[in-house]
C-alpha positions, 0 to 999 in steps of 0.5 A: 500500500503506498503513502497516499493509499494509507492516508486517503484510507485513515481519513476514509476510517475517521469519515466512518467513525464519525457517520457511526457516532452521529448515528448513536448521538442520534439516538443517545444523546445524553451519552457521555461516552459517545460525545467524547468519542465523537470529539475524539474522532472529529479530531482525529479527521481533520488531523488525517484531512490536513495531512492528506491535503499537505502531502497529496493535494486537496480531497475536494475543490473546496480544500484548494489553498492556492490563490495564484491558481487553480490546483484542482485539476493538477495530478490525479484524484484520490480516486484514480488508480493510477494515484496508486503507481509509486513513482 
């Protein structure tokens, strides 16, 4: 597994976390546990997000940084094989 496939599946993993936390905070909402857990996890994927963003370019067009030019087009996206191929 490359370094971009090993961030882009920590930031899938915390995106889970957090679905999963909001359907029990949903139901629970009083739980302590849950909302600790929910803060942890919100934490966690913004960490995995900026270091995606940081090492591998923006996961969406709303994460482009560069204000000189338009940097969503550059590279391949997340989703293409062929960001899979180690150079």
């Amino acid at each position: 597994m490359t370094e971009r496939e090993k961030a882009l599946m920590r930031v899938q993993t915390f995106s889970f976390a957090l679905n999963e936390a909001n359907l029990f905070l949903d139901t629970h909402p009083k739980s302590r546990e849950a909302l600790d857990y929910y803060h942890k996890a919100v934490k966690e994927y913004n960490d995995a997000v900026q270091t995606y963003i940081t090492n591998f370019g923006p996961l969406d067009f709303t994460q482009v940084l560069s204000k000189d030019t338009w940097t969503w087009t550059e590279g391949c996206m997340p989703w293409e094989g062929e960001c899979n191929v180690e150079i």
